[in-house]
C-alpha positions as CSV (number, residue, x, y, z in Angstrom):
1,X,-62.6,-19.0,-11.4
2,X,-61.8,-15.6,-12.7
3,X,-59.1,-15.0,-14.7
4,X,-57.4,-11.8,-14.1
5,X,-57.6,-9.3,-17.3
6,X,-54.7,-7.4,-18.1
7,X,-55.6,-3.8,-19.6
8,X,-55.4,-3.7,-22.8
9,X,-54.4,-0.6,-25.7
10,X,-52.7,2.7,-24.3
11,X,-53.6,1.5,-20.7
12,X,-51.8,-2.1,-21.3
13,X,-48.7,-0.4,-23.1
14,X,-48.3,1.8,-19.8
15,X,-48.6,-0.7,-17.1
16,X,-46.3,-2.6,-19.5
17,X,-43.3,0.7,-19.6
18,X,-44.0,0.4,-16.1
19,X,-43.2,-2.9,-15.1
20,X,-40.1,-2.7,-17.4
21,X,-39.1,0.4,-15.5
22,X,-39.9,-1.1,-12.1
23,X,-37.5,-4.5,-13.0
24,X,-35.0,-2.3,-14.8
25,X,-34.7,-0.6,-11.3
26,X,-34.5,-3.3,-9.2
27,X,-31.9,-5.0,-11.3
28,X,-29.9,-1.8,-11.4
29,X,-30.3,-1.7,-7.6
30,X,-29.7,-5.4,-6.7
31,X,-27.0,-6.2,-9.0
32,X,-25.4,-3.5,-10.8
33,X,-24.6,-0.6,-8.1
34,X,-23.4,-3.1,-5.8
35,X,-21.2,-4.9,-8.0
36,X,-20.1,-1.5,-9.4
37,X,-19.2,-0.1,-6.4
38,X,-17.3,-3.6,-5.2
39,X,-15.4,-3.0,-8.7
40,X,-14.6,0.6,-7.3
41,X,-13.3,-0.3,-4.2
42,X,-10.9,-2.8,-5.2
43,X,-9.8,-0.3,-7.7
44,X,-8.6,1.8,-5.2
45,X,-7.3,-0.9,-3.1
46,X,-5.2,-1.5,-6.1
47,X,-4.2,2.0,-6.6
48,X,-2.9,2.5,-2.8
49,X,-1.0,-1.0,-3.1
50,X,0.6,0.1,-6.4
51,X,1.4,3.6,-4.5
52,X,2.8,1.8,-1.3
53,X,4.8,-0.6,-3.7
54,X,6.6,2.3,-5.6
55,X,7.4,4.2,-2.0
56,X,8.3,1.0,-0.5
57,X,10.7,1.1,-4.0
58,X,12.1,4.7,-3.5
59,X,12.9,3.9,0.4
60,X,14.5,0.8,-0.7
61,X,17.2,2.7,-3.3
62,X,18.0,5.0,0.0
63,X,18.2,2.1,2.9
64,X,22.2,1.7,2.1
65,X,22.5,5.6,2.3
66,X,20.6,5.7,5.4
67,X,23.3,2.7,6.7
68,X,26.2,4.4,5.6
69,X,25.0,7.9,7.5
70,X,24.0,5.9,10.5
71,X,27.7,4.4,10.3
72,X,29.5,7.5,10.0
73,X,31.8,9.3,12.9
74,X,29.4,12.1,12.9
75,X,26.5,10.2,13.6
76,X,28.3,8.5,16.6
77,X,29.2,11.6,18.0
78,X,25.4,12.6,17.7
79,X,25.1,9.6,19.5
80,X,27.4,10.1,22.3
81,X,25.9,13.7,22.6
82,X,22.1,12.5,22.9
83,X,23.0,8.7,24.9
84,X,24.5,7.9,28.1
85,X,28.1,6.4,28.6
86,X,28.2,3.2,29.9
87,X,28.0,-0.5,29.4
88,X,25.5,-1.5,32.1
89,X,22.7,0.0,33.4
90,X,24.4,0.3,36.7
91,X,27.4,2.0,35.1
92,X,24.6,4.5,33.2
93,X,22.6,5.5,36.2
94,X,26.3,6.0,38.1
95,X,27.0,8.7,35.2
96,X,23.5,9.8,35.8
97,X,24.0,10.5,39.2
98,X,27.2,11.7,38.5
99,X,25.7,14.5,35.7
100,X,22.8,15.3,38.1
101,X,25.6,16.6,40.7
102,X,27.3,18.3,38.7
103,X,24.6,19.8,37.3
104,X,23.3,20.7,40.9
105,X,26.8,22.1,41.9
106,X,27.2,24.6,39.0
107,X,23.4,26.1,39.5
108,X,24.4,26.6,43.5
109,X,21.8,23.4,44.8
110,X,22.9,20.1,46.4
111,X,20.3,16.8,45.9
112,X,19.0,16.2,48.5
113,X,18.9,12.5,47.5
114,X,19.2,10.8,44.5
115,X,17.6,6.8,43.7
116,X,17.6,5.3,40.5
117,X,14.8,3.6,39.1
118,X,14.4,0.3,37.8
119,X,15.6,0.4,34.2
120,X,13.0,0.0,31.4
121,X,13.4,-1.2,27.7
122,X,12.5,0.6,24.8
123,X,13.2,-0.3,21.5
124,X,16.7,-0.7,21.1
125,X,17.7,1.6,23.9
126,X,17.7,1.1,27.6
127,X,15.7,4.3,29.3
128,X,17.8,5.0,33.1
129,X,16.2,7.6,35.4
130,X,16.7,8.6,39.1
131,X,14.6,9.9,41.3
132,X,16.1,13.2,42.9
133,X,14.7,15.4,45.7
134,X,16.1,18.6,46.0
135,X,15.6,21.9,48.6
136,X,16.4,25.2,47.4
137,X,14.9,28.3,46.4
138,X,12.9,29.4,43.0
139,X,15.5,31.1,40.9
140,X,17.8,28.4,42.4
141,X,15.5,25.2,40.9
142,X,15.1,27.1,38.0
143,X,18.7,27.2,37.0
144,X,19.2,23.4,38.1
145,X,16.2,22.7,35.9
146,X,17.4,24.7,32.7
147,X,20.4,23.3,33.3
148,X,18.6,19.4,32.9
149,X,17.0,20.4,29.8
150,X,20.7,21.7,27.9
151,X,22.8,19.3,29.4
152,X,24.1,16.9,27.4
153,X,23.5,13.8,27.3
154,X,20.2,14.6,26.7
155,X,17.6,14.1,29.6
156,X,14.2,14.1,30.6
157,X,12.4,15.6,33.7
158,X,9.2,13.9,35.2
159,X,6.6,13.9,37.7
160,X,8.0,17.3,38.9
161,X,6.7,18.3,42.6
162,X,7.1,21.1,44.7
163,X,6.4,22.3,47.6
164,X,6.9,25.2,50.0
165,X,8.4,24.7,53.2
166,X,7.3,27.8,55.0
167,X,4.2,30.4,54.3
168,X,6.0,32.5,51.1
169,X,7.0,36.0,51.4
170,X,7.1,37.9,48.3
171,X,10.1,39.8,49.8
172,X,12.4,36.8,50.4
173,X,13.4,33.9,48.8
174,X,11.9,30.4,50.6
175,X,12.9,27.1,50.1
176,X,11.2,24.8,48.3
177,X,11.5,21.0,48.3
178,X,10.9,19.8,44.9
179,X,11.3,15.9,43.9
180,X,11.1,14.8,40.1
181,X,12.2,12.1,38.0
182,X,15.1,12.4,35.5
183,X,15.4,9.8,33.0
184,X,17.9,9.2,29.9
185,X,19.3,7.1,27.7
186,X,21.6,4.3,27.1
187,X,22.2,2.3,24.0
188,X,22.5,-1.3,24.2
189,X,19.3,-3.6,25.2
190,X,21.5,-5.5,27.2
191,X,21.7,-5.3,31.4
């Protein structure tokens, strides 16, 4: 059997800073970077909890502000601006319906027809819409649709379609037939 010589002298001191270099590395890269950069990470997990703690603190001190404001006559009457009238859905789309035709009359267009859509849930508001189809010409569903987008209550036009009922003439104004969706708002998330 042989036994294995180690080198001896400068040679022997070298391999020796070697080896201690070699383990100091792989103790620096097994142990201490991970568990230094573990110890950073939950640092700044505690830094963004301590910062989400103090905001939750400042939004705490203004919650009975935020009540009192959201109690007041002025933000009801922001309210009965931007919301529907009504206590049931059905009495909602009826003032939706109602709004739409008036609407329609002032801009010099009649609906064609007018079918409410199932009302949907969102949040604590009730969302009512009603399907309209209308025929009239361009400058004509322009007005109607300008005045949708000021009228108050507020209200929202989808799934606009339109559609020419004859080949267009540049010189003349055709009718169209346009159908879209108009939705809006009710508060309550009661039927």
């Amino acid at each position: 059997m042989s036994v294995l010589a180690l080198p001896e002298g400068r040679q022997g001191q070298l391999m020796a800073v070697g080896l201690t270099f070699i383990a100091l590395t792989l103790l620096w890269l097994g142990v201490l970077s991970p568990a230094l950069g573990w110890y950073a990470g939950r640092q700044a997990q505690l830094t963004a909890a301590r910062q989400e703690a103090a905001h939750m603190a400042v939004l705490r001190l203004t919650l009975p502000a935020l009540r009192a404001a959201v109690a007041s006559p002025a933000a009801n009457a922001i309210a009965t601006q931007l919301l529907l009238s009504g206590n049931s859905d059905d009495i909602a789309g009826a003032n939706l319906q109602s709004t739409l035709q008036n609407l329609a009359t002032q801009t010099g267009n009649s609906l064609d027809s007018a079918a409410m859509i199932p009302p949907q849930p969102v949040g604590a508001l009730r969302r009512i819409g009603v399907d309209v189809s209308v025929t009239a010409t361009w400058p004509a569903l322009i007005a109607l649709l300008t005045a949708i987008e000021t009228a108050q209550p507020r209200m929202i036009v989808d799934d606009l379609s339109v559609t020419a009922s004859a080949q267009p003439d540049p010189t003349q104004d055709v009718p169209l037939q346009a159908s879209f969706s108009v939705s809006a708002f009710r508060a309550g998330g009661g039927q």
